[in-house]
TIKE-537029 format. One record per residue (C-alpha): x, y, z. Coordinates in steps of 0.1 Angstrom, whole numbers, padded with zeros to 4 digits, always signed. Layout:
XYZ...
//
This chain:
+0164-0007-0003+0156-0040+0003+0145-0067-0025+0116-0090-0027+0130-0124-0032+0112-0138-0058+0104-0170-0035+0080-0197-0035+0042-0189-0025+0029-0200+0009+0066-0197+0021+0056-0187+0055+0095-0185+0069+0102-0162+0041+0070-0137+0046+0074-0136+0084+0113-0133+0081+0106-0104+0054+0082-0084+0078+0109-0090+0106+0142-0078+0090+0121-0038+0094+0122-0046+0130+0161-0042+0126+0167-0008+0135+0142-0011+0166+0162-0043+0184+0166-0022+0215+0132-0022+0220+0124-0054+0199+0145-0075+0219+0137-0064+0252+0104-0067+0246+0107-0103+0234+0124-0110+0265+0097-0101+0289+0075-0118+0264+0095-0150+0273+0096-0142+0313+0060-0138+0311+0049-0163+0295+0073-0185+0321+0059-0167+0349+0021-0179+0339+0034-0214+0349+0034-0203+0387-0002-0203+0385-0006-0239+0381+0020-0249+0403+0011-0227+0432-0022-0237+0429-0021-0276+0428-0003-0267+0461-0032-0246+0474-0061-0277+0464-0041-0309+0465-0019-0303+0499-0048-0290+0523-0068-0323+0513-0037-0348+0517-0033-0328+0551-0061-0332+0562-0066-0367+0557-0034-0376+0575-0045-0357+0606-0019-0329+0605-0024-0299+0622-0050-0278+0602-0037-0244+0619+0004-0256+0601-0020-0261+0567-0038-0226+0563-0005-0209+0573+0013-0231+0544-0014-0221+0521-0015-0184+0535+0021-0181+0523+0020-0200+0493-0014-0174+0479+0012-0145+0489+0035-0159+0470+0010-0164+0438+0002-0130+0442+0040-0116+0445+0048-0137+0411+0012-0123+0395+0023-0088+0403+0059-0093+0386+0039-0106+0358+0016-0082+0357+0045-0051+0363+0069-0067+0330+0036-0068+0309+0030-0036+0304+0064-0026+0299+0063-0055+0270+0033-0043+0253+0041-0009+0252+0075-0019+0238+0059-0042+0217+0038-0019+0200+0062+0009+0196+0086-0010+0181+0061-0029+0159+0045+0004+0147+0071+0020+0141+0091-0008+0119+0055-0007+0104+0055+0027+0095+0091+0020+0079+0073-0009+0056+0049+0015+0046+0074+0044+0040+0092+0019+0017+0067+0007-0003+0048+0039-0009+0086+0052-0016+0090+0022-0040+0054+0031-0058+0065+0066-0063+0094+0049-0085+0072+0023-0103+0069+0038-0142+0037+0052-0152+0028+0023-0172+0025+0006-0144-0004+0024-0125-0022+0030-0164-0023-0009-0158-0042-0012-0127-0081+0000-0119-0082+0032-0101-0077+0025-0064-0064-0015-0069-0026-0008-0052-0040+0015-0020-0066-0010-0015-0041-0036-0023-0014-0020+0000-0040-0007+0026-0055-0047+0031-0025-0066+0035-0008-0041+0056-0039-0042+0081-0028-0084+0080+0002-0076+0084-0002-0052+0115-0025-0080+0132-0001-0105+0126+0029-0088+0137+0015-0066+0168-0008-0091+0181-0004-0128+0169+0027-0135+0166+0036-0127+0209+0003-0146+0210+0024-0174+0194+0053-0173+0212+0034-0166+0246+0017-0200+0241+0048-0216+0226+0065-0209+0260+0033-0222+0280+0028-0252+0257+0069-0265+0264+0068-0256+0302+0034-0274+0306+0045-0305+0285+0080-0304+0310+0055-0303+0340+0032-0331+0330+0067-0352+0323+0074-0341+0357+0044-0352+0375+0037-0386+0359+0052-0397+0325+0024-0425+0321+0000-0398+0322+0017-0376+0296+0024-0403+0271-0013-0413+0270-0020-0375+0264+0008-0367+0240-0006-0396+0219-0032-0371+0205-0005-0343+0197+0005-0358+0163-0031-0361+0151-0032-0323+0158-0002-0313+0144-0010-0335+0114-0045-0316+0112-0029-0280+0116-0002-0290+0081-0025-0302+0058-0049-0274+0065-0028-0248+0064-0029-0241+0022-0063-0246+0026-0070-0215+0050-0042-0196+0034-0056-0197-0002-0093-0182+0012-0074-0157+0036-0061-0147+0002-0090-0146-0020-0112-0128+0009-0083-0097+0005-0088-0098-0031-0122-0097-0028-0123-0068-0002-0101-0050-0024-0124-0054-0054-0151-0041-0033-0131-0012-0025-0119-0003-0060-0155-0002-0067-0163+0025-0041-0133+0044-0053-0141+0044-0088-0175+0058-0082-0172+0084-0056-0139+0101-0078-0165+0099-0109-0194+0109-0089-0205+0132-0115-0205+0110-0144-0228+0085-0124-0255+0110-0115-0256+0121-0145-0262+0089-0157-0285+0082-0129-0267+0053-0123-0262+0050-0089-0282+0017-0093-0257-0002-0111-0229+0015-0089-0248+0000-0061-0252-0036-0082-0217-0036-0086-0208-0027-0054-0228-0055-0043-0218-0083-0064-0181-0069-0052-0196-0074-0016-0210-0107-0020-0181-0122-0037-0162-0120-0001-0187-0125+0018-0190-0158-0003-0149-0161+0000-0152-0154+0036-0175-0180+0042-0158-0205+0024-0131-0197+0047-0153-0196+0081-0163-0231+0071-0129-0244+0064-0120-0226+0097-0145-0236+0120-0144-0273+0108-0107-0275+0119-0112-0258+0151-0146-0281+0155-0123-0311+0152-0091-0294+0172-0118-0289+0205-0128-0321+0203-0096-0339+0204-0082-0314+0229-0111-0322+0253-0115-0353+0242-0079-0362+0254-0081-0343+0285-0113-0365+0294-0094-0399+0286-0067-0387+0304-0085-0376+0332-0102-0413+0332-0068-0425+0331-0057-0405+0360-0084-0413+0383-0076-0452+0378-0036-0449+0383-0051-0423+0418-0077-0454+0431-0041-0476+0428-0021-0450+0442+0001-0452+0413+0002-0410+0419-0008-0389+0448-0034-0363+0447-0014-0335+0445+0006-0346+0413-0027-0357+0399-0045-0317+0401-0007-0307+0393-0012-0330+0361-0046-0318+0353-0043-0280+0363-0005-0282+0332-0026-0304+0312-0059-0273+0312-0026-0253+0301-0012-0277+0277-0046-0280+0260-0055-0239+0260-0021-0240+0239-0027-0263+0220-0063-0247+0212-0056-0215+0205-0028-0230+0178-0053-0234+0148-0064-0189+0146-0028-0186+0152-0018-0209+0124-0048-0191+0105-0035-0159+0111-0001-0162+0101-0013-0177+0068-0036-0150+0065+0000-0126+0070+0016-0150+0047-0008-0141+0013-0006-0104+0023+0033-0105+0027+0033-0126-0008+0015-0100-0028+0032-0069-0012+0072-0085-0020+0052-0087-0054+0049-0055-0056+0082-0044-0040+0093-0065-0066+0081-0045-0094+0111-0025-0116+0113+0012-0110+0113+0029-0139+0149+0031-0159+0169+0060-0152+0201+0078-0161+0229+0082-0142+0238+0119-0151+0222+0151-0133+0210+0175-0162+0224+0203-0151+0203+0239-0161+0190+0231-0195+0194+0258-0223+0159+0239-0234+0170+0225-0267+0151+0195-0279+0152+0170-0305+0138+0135-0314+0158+0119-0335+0145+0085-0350+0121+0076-0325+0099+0047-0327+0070+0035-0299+0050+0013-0293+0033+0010-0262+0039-0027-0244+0001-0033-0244-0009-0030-0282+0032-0043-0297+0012-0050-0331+0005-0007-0333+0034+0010-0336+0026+0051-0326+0059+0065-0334+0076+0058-0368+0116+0071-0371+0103+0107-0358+0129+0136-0359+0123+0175-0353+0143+0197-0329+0132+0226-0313+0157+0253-0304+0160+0270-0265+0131+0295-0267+0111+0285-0294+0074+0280-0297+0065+0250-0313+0030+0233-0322+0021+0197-0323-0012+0193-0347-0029+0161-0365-0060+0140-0364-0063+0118-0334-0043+0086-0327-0014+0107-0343+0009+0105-0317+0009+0138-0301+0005+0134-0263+0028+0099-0269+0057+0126-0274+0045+0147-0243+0051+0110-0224+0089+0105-0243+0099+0140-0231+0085+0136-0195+0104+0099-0198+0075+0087-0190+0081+0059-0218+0113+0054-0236+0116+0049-0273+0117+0013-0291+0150+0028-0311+0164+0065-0319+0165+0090-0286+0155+0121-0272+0177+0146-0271+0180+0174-0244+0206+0203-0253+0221+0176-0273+0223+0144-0248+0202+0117-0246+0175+0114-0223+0186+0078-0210+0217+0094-0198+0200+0123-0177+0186+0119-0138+0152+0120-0147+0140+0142-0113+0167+0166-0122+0154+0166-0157+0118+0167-0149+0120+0198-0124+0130+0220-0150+0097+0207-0177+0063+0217-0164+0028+0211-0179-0002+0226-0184-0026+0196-0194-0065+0199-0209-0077+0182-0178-0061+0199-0147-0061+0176-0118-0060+0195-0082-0053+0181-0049-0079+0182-0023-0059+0204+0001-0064+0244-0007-0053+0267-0034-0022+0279-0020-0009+0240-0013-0022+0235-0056-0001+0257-0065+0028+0258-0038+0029+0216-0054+0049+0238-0086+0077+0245-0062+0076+0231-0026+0092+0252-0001+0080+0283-0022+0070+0316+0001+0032+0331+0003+0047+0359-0017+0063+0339-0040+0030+0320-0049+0007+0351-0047+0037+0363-0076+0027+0334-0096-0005+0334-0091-0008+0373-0107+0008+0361-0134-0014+0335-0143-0046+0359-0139-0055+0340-0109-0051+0362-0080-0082+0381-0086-0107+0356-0083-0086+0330-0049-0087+0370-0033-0127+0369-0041-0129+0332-0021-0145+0336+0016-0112+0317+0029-0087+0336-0001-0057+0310-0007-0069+0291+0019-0100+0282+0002-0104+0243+0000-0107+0229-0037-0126+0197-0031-0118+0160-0040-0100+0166-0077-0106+0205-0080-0146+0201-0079-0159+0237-0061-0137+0253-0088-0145+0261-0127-0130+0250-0153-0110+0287-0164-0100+0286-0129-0081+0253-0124-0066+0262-0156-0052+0296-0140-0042+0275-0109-0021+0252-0129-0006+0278-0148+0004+0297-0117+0013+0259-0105+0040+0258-0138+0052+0296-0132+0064+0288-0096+0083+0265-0118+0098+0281-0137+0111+0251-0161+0126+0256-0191+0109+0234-0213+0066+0238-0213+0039+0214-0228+0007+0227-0234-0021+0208-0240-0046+0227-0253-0054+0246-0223-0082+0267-0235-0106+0241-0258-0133+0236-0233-0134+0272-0215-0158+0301-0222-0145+0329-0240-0137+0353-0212-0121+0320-0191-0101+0316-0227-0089+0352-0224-0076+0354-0193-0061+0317-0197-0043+0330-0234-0028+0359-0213-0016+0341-0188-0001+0314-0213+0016+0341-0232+0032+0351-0195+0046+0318-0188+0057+0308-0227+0077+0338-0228+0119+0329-0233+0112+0294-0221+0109+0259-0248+0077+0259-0257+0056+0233-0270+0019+0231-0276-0002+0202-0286-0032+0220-0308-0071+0208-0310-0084+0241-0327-0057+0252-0344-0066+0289-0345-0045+0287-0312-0015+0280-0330-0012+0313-0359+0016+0324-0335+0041+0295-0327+0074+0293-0347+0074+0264-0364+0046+0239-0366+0045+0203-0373+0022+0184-0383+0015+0147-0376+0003+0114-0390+0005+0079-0382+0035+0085-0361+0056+0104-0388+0060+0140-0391+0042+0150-0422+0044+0188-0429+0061+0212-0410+0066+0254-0415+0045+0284-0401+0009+0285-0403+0009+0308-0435+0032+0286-0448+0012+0258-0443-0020+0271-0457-0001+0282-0487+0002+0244-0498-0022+0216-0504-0018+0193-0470-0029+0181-0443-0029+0213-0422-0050+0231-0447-0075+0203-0448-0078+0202-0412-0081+0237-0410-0108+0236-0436-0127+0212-0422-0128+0232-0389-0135+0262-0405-0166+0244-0425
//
């Protein structure tokens, strides 16, 4: 994979070489294309120089008394000839285009394959850091920069880069006088284009930011839709989507402004010169210090010279534009993966120990969660995870999944550390069942088929039976085809729970973490959800983190936390026997 450099900002060269090193594997169409780009571009010169033919030689012709019939056939073959060189144009751009934009599209694609690639990598810490929807609006912004940039303004660039130095060569040509009072201005313009350059760049970069804030909005409130009709806020939804909205248009404005004053001053220069130079011209014609055919030569290059030269400042624009999306995506590209071992775990007997783990989370360092924690849990056991809240339960849940890895001590999997292991070979064989099931908006078969991808129809309808789900997805209009809605939505709460238990028995992991499946069901939702847990615990590492702990008579071994310590452990008789804190919090639910 390749690294961000961790380079200067505004480095233009750097962004622009970046986005062109994924053109790399596509050079034999790239390179093609770029040369038809460059015979193009050339072959737009013949339309000047056929045509000061065309208007100056007819005149002088006819002036000096030459036969008119010799003139029309001279300028009969010379428009043949215009339109010979405009269909070879014309025949080579296509081809160009089309090669341009499958190449570009497709080195596109492998930007985008890399970075989402590199995001699937990125710890979870990471994404608990951003607001919901900042890095795809982040990613989906700059990569629409990037695309306009790279398919569109940058052979806009060289095009007119080609133009501009064939155009300058002609005017040389024709009359140097006449160029030198022209190419006085260039500097001025080329002076203008530097020093605005940061200027455009840093509101090409806010106005994404801002568009992306706007978009984080609308994100936020259609995935908690619920929450803000039942709050009846769509008002202040709409306020904040609004202020989001009026930040870039404010940006953008800012940025029109800075814009449109340098293109303001670049037409008037660039007209401004032609003018002087045509004023010029006409003096050194009335001397005959140049004929009348070098002079429309001149002007017709110098038309060509100044379109260049014009279009420069969106181009400039553009690329800065490219250059503030390029910088925050190598930012992100940038970001660590998150650590992992260099072992494959193998088929885990589903032993598991902590043994003198301490956390903190990197957010809250003055906190500590975990304090020197040690249990182990033999292969097959059943073990329960109970204690007020803030105790450090589902933080153990994260150290398992290696989600997070412990300040000091280490998690132990049939005896070796966690650090050591591969953690996809580790993960595929832990599956869990969380409170709040979260579904994919595709249908039921592809939520539960996400256990084990690849798995068979028979396979999943297996799993599904076991979970006590099969029943009701048979009852849907469309069966497993049924669609589940943005996070799960059309479906109940008992029956996401049974579609991410059949989701963990296509598993089939060794190791299972429960959270408290059943605490906000019904009671005949709870049944069928306890049967089907009961299903899925059986011979498999089992542990459970318990809100109502009349879930938990059953497990093996229970322990009980506080503060990030293990304070009482045993079963639950055990535990009620004595004067702790299980017996208080069973008390006090009880009460």
């Amino acid at each position: 994979m390749r690294k961000a450099e961790t380079e200067k900002k505004g480095d233009i060269k750097g962004g622009l070489g970046w986005v062109l090193s994924y053109l790399k594997p596509h050079r034999k169409i790239f390179i093609p294309s770029v040369i038809a780009l460059f015979v193009t571009a050339g072959l737009s010169l013949a339309f000047p120089l056929f045509l000061k033919d065309l208007i100056g030689d007819p005149a002088d012709s006819l002036r000096s008394g030459v036969d008119a019939a010799a003139t029309k056939a001279r300028a009969d073959q010379k428009i043949l000839w215009l339109l010979g060189v405009l269909a070879v144009q014309a025949f080579i751009a296509y081809w160009r285009v089309k090669g341009f934009t499958r190449s570009g599209e497709a080195a596109l694609n492998d930007l985008r394959r890399e970075l989402f690639r590199h995001l699937m990598k990125l710890p979870v810490p990471f994404f608990h850091d951003q607001r919901s929807g900042s890095v795809s609006n982040r990613v989906s912004a700059d990569l629409g920069t990037v695309r306009e940039t790279l398919l569109n303004t940058l052979p806009q660039a060289a095009r007119h880069s080609v133009v501009l130095v064939g155009s300058l060569i002609a005017v040389f040509f024709f009359s140097w006088k006449l160029s030198l009072v022209m190419l006085a201005s260039i500097p001025v313009v080329v002076l203008s284009i530097a020093m605005s350059g940061r200027k455009v760049r840093k509101h090409s970069r806010d106005a994404q930011e801002a568009l992306a804030e706007s978009g984080m909005v609308m994100e936020e409130s259609v995935q908690g839709i619920a929450d803000v009709k039942s709050f009846s806020n769509e008002s202040f939804e709409l306020s904040r989507y609004n202020r989001a909205l009026d930040r870039f248009f404010d940006v953008t404005l800012k940025g029109a402004r800075a814009r449109a004053a340098f293109l303001s001053f670049i037409i008037f220069a660039m007209f401004g010169t032609i003018a002087g130079v045509a004023w010029f011209g006409s003096h050194m014609l009335a001397s005959g210090e140049i004929s009348q055919t070098n002079f429309m030569a001149f002007v017709l290059f110098s038309v060509f010279v100044g379109a260049s030269l014009g279009s420069m400042p969106e181009i400039v624009s553009q690329v800065q534009a490219m250059s503030g999306a390029t910088e925050r995506l190598r930012e992100l590209m940038a970001e660590k993966p998150e650590a992992d071992g260099t072992r494959a775990a193998g088929k885990l007997a589903g032993e598991l120990a902590f043994e003198s783990v301490s956390f903190r989370y990197p957010s809250r360092p003055e906190a500590p969660v975990l304090e020197a924690l040690s249990f182990r849990v033999e292969a097959g056991k059943r073990i329960a995870l109970v204690g007020p809240s803030g105790a450090g339960k589902s933080t153990v849940f994260s150290l398992i999944l290696g989600f997070h890895r412990p300040e000091s001590g280490s998690v132990r999997f049939d005896g070796t550390d966690a650090a050591e292991l591969q953690l996809a070979s580790l993960r595929k064989q832990i599956a869990v069942v969380p409170q709040e099931v979260m579904l994919f908006g595709g249908s039921i078969l592809e939520n539960i088929e996400y256990g084990r991808p690849g798995a068979t129809v028979a396979e999943i309808e297996a799993a599904a039976k076991l979970a006590n789900a099969h029943e009701f997805i048979s009852a849907q209009p469309e069966g497993y085809g049924t669609l589940v809605g943005p996070r799960g939505v059309k479906l109940s709460g008992g029956q996401k729970q049974r579609i991410a238990i059949a989701r963990a028995v296509l598993a089939d992991p060794r190791i299972l973490l429960l959270d408290e499946a059943t605490s906000a069901l019904d009671t005949e939702s709870e049944r069928l959800v306890n049967e089907a847990l009961e299903r899925l615990m059986e011979g498999r590492t089992s542990l459970v983190i318990a809100h109502r702990l009349s879930t938990v008579r059953h497990a093996d071994t229970i322990l009980v936390l506080n503060h990030g310590k293990v304070v009482e452990s045993g079963t639950h008789d055990e535990l009620m026997a004595g004067q702790g804190t299980y017996r208080l919090l069973a008390e006090t639910q009880l009460a």
